[in-house]
C-alpha positions as CSV (number, residue, x, y, z in Angstrom):
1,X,0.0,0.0,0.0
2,X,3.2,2.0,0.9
3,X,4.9,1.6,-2.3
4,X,1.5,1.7,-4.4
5,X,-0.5,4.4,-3.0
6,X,2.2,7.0,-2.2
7,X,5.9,6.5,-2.6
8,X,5.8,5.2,-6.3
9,X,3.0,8.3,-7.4
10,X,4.9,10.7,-5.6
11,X,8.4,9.5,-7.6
12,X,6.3,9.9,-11.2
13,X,5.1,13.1,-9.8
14,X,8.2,14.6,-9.3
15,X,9.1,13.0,-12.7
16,X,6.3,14.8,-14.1
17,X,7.6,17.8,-13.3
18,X,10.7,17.5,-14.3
19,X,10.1,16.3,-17.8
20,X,7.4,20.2,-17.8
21,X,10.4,22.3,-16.8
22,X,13.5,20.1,-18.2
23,X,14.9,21.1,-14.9
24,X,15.2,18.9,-11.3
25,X,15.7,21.8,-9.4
26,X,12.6,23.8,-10.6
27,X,10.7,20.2,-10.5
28,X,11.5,20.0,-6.7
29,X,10.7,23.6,-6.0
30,X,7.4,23.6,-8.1
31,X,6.2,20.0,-7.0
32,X,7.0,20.4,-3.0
33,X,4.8,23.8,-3.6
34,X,1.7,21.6,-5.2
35,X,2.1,18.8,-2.5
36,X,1.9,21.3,0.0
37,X,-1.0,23.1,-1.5
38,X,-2.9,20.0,-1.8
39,X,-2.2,18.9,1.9
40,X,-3.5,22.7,3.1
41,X,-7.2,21.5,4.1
42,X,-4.9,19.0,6.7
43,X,-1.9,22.1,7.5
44,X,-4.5,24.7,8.2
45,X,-6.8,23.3,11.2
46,X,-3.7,22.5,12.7
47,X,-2.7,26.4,12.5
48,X,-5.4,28.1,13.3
49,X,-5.7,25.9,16.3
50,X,-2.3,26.8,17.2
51,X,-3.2,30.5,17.1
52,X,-6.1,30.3,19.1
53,X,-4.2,28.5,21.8
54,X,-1.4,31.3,21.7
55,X,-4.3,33.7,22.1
56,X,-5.7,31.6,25.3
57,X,-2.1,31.4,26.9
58,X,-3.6,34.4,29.9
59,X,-6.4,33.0,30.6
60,X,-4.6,29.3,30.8
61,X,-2.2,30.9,33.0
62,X,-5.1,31.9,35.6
63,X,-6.4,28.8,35.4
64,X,-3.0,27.1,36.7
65,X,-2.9,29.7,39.6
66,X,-6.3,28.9,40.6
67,X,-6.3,25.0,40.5
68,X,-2.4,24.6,41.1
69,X,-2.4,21.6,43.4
70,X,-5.5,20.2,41.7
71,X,-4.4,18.8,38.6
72,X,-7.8,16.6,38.3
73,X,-10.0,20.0,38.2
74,X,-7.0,21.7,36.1
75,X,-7.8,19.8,33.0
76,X,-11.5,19.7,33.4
77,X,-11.0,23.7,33.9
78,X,-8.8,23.4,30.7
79,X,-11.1,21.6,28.9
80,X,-13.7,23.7,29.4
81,X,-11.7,26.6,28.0
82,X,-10.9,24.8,25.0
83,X,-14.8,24.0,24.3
84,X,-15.6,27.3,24.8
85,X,-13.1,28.8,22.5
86,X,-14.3,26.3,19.9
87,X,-10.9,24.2,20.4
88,X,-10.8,20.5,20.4
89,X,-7.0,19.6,21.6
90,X,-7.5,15.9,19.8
91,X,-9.0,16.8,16.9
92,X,-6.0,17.6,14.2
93,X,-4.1,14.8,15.2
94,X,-5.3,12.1,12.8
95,X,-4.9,15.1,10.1
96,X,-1.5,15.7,11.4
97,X,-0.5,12.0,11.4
98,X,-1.5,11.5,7.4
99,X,0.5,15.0,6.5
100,X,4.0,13.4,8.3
101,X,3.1,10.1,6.6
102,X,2.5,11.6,3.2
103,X,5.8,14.2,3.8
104,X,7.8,11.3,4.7
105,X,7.2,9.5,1.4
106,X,7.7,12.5,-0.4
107,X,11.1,12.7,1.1
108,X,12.3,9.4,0.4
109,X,10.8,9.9,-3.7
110,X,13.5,12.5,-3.4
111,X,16.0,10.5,-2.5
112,X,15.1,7.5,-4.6
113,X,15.4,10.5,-7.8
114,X,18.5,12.0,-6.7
115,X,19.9,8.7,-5.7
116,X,19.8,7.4,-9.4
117,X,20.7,10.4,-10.7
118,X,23.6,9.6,-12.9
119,X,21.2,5.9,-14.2
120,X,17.9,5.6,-14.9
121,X,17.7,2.3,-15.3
122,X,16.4,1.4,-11.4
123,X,14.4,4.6,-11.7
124,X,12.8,3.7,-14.7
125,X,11.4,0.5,-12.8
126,X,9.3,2.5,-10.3
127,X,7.7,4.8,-13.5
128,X,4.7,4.4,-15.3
129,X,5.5,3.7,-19.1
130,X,4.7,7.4,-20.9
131,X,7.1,8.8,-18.1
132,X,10.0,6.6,-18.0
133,X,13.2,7.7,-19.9
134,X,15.5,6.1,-22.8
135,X,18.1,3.6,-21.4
136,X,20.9,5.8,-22.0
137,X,19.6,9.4,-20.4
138,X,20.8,11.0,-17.4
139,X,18.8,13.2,-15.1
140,X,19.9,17.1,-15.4
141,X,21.2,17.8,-11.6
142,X,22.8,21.4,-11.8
143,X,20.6,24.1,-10.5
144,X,22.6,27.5,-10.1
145,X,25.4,26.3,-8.9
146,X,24.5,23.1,-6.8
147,X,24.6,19.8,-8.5
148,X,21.6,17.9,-6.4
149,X,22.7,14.7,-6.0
150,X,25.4,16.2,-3.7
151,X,25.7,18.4,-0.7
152,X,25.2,21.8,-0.5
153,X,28.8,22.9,0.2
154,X,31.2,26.1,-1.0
155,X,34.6,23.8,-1.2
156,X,36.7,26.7,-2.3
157,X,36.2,28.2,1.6
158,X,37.0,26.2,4.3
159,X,37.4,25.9,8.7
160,X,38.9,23.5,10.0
161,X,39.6,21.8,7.1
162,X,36.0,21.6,6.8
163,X,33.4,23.0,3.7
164,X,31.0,25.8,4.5
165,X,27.5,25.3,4.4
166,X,26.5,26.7,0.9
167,X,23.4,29.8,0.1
168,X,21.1,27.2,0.4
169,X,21.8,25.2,3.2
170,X,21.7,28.3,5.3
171,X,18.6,29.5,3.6
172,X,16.9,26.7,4.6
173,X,18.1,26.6,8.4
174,X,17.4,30.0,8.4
175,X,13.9,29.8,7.2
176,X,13.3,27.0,9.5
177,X,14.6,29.5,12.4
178,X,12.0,32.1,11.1
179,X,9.3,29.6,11.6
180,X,10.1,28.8,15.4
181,X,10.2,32.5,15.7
182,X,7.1,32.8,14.1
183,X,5.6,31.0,17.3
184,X,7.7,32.8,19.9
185,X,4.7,34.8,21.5
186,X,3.2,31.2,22.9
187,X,6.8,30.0,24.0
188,X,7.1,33.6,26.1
189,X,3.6,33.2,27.7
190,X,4.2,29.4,28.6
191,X,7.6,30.5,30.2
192,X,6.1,33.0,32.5
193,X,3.5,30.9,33.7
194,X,6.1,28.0,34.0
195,X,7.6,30.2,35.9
196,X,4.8,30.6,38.2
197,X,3.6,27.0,38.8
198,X,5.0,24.5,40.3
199,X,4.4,21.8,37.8
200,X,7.6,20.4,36.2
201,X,5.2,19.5,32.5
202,X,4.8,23.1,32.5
203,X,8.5,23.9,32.5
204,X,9.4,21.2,30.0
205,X,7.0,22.0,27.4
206,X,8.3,25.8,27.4
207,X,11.7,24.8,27.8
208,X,11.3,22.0,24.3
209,X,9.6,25.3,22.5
210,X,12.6,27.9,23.2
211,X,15.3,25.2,22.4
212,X,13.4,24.2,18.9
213,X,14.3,27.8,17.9
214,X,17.7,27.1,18.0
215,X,18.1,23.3,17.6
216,X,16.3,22.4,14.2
217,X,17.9,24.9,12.6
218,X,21.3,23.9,13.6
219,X,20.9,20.2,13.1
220,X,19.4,21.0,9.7
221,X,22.9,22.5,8.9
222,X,24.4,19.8,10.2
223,X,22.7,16.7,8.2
224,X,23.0,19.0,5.2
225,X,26.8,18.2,5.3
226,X,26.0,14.9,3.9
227,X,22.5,14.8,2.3
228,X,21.8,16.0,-1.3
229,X,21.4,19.4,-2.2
230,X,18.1,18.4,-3.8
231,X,16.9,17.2,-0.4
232,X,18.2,20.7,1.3
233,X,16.2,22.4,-1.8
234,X,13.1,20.7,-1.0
235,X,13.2,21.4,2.7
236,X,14.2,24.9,2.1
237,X,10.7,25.7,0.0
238,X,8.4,23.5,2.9
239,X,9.9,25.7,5.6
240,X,9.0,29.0,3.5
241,X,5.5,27.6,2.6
242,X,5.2,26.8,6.5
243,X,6.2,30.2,7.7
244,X,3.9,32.1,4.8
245,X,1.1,30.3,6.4
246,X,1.6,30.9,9.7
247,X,2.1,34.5,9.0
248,X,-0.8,35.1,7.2
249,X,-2.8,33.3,9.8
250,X,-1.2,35.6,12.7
251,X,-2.5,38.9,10.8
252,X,-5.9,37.3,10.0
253,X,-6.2,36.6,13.6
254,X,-4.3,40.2,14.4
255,X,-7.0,41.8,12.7
């Protein structure tokens, strides 16, 4: 069902796309946009949820004073709150579960395209017959000046002995930084009312959100020593597409 239903339709997708703009990199950036599109009735519940839970942080806060001590009548009190504010904590998480599920296979079509980059001929096994190339063709992989099969890396400048991380790479840890930021306002509230109850959950959870901020981005730079430049490429436009959305959530809510 894996193979069938998801990983082998997303690699003829990207294929698709690729054979429309003659062009991998473009094919990744244009077909990551049109994934994430399609999976916006899944994406948005989940973020409008999380805004109205940043927006409820106060009143959450009080809650905790009043009941500290108490944590049966704490999350009946916090239940309540969420029905009233039209919030159903459980209720994205089937939604959420089928996005990672579907993001995942996307990821490894990626791989399985850059990964036979220089061959078609185990690619050409997982396409459908009008998509699948001559026995002699050869992907094109440059795209400014990354080649996608390998990492994106400047080799003329180097620390240590060591590459730099190339325009992209930092792009995309960078954009992924913007996106923690983006959420920032819940991880302030949850640390002042951490700060303020006893309860050790509290701490942790605000704790987890302040060193996301930092962490991701950092580990994305990391693995991007040694992944593909395609992959870097793809998870550079699905951080963007996750920040747009959460900023133009933020100023419908604002307003």
């Amino acid at each position: 069902m894996w193979h069938t239903l998801l990983y082998q339709p997303l690699v003829n997708g990207l294929i698709a796309f690729y054979k429309l703009f003659d062009n991998l990199g473009w094919a990744i950036i244009n077909f990551t946009m049109v994934i994430r599109i399609l999976l916006l009735p899944l994406t948005l519940p989940a973020l409008k949820a999380a805004q109205k839970m940043k927006a409820l942080g106060p009143k959450l806060g009080k809650l905790k004073q009043k009941y500290k001590g108490n944590a049966q009548k704490l999350a009946a009190a916090q239940m309540e709150l969420y029905r009233s504010a039209g919030i159903k904590p459980l209720s994205g998480l089937l939604p959420q579960i089928i996005q990672i599920v579907i993001l995942i296979a996307l990821f490894q079509a990626f791989r399985q395209v850059l990964g036979n980059g220089s061959s078609v001929e185990e690619l050409n096994k997982l396409l459908y017959p009008f998509l699948r190339f001559p026995a002699e063709a050869k992907l094109k992989l440059n795209f400014f000046y990354l080649t996608l099969d390998k990492p994106d890396l400047i080799d003329s400048v180097k620390i240590a002995g060591k590459s730099i991380p190339g325009i992209f790479l930092i792009l995309s840890a960078l954009s992924q930084f913007l996106s923690a930021k983006a959420m920032m306002p819940l991880s302030k509230k949850q640390e002042k009312i951490a700060d303020k109850t006893p309860a050790k959950t509290d701490d942790f959870a605000a704790a987890m959100q302040t060193q996301s901020l930092y962490v991701f981005p950092l580990m994305t730079i990391l693995i991007g020593f040694s992944f593909p430049s395609g992959l870097v490429l793809y998870w550079l436009v699905f951080s963007l597409f996750n920040l747009v959305q959460q900023i133009i959530i933020s100023r419908k809510r604002g307003k």
